[in-house]
N, C-alpha and C positions, 0 to 999 in steps of 0.2 A: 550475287546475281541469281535470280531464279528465271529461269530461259526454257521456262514450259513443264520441264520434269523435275523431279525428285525422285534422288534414289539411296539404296542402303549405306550410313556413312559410313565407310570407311576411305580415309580422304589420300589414299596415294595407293592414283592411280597406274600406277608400274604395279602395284601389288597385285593387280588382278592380270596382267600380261604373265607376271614371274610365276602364277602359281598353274594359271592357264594350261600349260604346259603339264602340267600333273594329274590335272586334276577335272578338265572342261566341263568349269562350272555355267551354270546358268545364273543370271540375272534377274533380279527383281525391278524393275521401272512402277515406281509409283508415281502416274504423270500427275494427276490433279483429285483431290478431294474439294468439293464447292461444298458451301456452307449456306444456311440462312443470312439475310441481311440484318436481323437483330444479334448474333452472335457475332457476323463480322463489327459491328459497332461495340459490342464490347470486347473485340481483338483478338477473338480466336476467329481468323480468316482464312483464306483457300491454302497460304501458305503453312500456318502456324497447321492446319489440319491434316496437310500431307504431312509434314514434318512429323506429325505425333506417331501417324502409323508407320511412317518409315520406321522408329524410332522403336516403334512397341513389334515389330516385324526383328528390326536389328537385334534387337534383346531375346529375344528365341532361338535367334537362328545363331548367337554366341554361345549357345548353351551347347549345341549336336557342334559345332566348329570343333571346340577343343575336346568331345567324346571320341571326338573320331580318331584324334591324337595326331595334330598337324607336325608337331615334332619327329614321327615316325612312319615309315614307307609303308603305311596300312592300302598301298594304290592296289595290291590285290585282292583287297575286300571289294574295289569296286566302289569304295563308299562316297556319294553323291553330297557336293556341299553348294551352301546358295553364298554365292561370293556375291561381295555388296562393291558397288562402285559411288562416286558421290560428282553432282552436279555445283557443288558448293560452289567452286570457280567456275560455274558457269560453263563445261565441257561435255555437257551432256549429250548433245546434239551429236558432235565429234568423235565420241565415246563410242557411242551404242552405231553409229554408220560402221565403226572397226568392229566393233563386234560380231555384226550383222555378216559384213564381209568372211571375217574368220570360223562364220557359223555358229559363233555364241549366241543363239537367238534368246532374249530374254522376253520371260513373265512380264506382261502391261496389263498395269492394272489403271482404274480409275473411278471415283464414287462420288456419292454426294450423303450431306446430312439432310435429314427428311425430318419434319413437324409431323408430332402423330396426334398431337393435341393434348393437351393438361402438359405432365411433368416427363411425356415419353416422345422420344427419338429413334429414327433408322437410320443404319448407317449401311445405305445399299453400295454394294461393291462389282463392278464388271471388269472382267478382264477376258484377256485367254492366254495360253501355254506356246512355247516354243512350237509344239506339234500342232497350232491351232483348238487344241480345246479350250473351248470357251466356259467360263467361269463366272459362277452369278449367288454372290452372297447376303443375305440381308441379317443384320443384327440390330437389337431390339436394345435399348437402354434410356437410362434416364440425363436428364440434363444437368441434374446435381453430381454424377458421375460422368461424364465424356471421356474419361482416361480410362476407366475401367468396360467403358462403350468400345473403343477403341482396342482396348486386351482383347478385348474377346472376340473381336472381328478378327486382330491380328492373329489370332491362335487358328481359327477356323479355317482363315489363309493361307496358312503355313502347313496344316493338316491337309488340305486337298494338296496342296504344292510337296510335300516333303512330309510323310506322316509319321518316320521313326525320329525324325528331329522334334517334333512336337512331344514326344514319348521322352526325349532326353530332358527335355525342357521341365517336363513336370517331375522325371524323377531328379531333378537335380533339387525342385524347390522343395520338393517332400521332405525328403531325405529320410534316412532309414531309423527314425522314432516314430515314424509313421507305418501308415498301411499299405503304403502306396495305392490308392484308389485311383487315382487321376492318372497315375503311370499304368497301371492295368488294363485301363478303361482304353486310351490310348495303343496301349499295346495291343490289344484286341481288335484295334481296329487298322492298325500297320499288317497285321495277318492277312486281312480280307483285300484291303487297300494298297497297300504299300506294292514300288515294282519289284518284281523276284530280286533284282539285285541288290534290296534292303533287307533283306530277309535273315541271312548271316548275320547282321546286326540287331534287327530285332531279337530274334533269339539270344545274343549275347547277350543284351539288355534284361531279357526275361530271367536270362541266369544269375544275372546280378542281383535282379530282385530277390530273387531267391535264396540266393546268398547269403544280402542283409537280413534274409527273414529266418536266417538258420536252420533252411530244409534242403539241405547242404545234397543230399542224393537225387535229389529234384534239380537243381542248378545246375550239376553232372549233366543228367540228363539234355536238358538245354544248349549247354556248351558244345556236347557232341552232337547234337542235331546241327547247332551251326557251320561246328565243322565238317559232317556230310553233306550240306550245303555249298559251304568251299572250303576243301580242306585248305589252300594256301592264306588262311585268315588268320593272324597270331592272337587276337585278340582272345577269343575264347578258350585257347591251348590254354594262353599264363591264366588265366579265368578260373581257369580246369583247377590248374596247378594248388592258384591263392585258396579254393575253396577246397582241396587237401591238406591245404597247411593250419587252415584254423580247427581244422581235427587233428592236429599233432602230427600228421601223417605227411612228415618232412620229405622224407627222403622218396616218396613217391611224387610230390609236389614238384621237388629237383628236375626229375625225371623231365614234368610237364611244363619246366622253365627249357629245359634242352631243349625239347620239341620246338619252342616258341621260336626260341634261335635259331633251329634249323629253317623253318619254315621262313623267317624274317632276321636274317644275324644282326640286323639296323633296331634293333629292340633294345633300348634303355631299361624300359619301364620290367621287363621279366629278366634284367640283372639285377635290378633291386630288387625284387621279389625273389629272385634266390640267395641276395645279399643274407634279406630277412632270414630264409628257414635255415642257411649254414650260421646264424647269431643263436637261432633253438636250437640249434646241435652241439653251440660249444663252441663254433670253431670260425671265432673272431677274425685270426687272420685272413683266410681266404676269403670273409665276407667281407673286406675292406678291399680287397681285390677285386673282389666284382662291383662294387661301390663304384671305384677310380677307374674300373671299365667303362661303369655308365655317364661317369661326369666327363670322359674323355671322346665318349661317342657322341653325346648330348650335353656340348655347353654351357646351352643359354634356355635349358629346357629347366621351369622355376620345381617341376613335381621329384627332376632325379635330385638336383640343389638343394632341394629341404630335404630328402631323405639320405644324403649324406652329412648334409649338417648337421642333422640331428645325431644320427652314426658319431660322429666326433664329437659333438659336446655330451653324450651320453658316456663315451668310452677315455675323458680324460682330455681332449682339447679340444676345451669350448672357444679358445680364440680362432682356433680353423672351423669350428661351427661355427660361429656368431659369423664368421666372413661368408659363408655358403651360404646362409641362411640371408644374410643381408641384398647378394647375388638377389637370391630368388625374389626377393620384396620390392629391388629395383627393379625387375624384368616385370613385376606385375601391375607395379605403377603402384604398391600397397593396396588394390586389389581384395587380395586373399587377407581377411582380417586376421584367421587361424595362424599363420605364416608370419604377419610382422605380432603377435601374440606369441610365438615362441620363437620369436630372435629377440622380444624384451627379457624374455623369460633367462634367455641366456645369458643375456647384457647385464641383468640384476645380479647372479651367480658368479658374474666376471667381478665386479665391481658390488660389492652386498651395500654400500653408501647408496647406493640406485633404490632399494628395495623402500630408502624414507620414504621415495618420490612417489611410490605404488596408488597414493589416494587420485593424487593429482595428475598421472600420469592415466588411469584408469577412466577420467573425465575427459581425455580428449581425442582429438581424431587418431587413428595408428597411421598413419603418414608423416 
């Protein structure tokens, strides 16, 4: 049932009450996208049109979800998320009145596609913000592309709304064989743009870059600027730490996992990272300790799962990695290609009769 709106799917709706409470997220309402009458005849129509940008809106705003580390008590960075609700069943109405009530005022938006004549299209967008600003987009494409008309309004969207998430988004797609240009470019503009409150994160993010790019006392730099920004932020401390360990410089990295702890003790992610530098020093034991600290603090989190599994099938039991590992692949939904890519890896190792299978196995989906 479509009952006027459309909005980000994710479809259980408790999920946004439960998280409410942590995190008072704002909303995205994409009430209507209208279309020409020659495109609704061949069936891309007002619905199939909202649905797209919901859709290409959705997919950005998954990329900054899990940067931010939903797994862990990052609530004193402050870090701002666009939580998606869904009209799928038709509660849209009902929804956004509870919202409304409880002060989650969300982003309404609403557009149309425009004929610009030959093979070019606009895809004018109006909305306005929680605090009443008003918002007015127009993106230019073609009509052999509509999906890629659509990215790029969606990005534009997501930049005025939220500009260090649009920054995660590209550096997620880059990734670090690249130059990150798009991440840059972005982050450049989170500086100018972004509210103070983003800002600790931006900076993290710059350090990351920097990181990946091996100009390892520049990323320093960075890290700590975030953290004179807020020091109660863990993210950049373990930041600090990972980008002393890959100069060998273990034991001072430890140091900047402690800190992390101190600052957030709910931190999984900088016990495996000191997992790692006591594995460069030797000393196996205690980094199996801090392993089964972080699979005890963090369950059902798939990033500490694969990095014990792997811990185990590395060190002699690959049946207790194959099982951590396989943990993590069902929480992703197989997802992470990387992920169910080295729980085959182990599975071959377990059983080397697997390894026949490598041609055939290599041809199909990792699910």
């Amino acid at each position: 049932m479509f009952d006027g709106f459309l909005t980000l799917p994710v479809l259980a709706v408790g999920a946004f009450f439960a998280v409410s409470y942590f995190v008072n997220p704002e909303t995205i309402i994409i009430e209507e996208i209208s279309v020409p009458l020659y495109l609704e005849y061949r069936g891309f129509n007002n619905e199939v049109a909202t649905g797209l940008l919901t859709e290409e809106v959705a997919k950005i705003a998954h990329a900054a979800t899990t940067n931010r580390g939903t797994m862990t008590a990052e609530l004193t960075a402050q870090g701002r998320s666009v939580e998606a609700l869904s009209d799928w069943f038709g509660l849209s109405k009902p929804i956004r009145t509870t919202q409304v009530a409880l002060g989650f005022l969300p982003y309404t938006f609403s557009g149309e596609i425009i004929e610009k004549g030959g093979n070019d299209l606009m895809l004018s967008i109006r909305g306005r913000s929680p605090a009443y600003r008003k918002f007015s987009i127009d993106e230019h494409g073609r009509i052999d592309d509509v999906e890629g008309l659509f990215h790029s309004a969606a990005l534009r969207l997501m930049q005025e709304i939220d500009p260090y998430l649009v920054a995660v988004y590209h550096f997620r797609k880059e990734g670090a064989a690249s130059d990150y240009p798009l991440t840059k470019a972005a982050i450049d503009f989170c500086l100018v743009h972004a509210d103070r409150q983003q800002l600790p994160w931006v900076y993290a993010l710059w350090g990351h870059v920097l990181h990946n790019e091996g100009r390892y006392e520049q990323a320093i730099v960075k890290f700590r600027q975030a953290l004179t920004l807020d020091p109660t932020f863990p993210r950049p401390m373990m930041r600090w730490g990972q980008t002393l360990a890959v100069q060998g410089r273990h034991e001072e990295a430890i140091g900047r996992y402690r800190k992390t702890l101190e600052i957030e003790p709910d931190y999984p992610e900088a016990l495996v990272a000191w997992a790692e530098s006591l594995i460069a020093l030797g000393q196996h034991v205690e980094a199996r300790r801090k392993y089964e600290e972080a699979v005890s603090m963090a369950p059902t989190f798939p990033r500490i799962l694969v990095a014990y599994g792997t811990f185990l099938a590395q060190n002699g039991d690959k049946v207790g990695g194959a099982e951590y590992l396989r943990r993590a692949v069902e929480l992703e939904g197989g997802e992470n290609k990387g992920n169910a890519i080295a729980l085959r890896k182990v599975q071959r190792e377990l059983d080397p009769v697997l390894e026949q299978t490598r041609p055939m196995a290599e041809g199909m989906p990792l699910r």
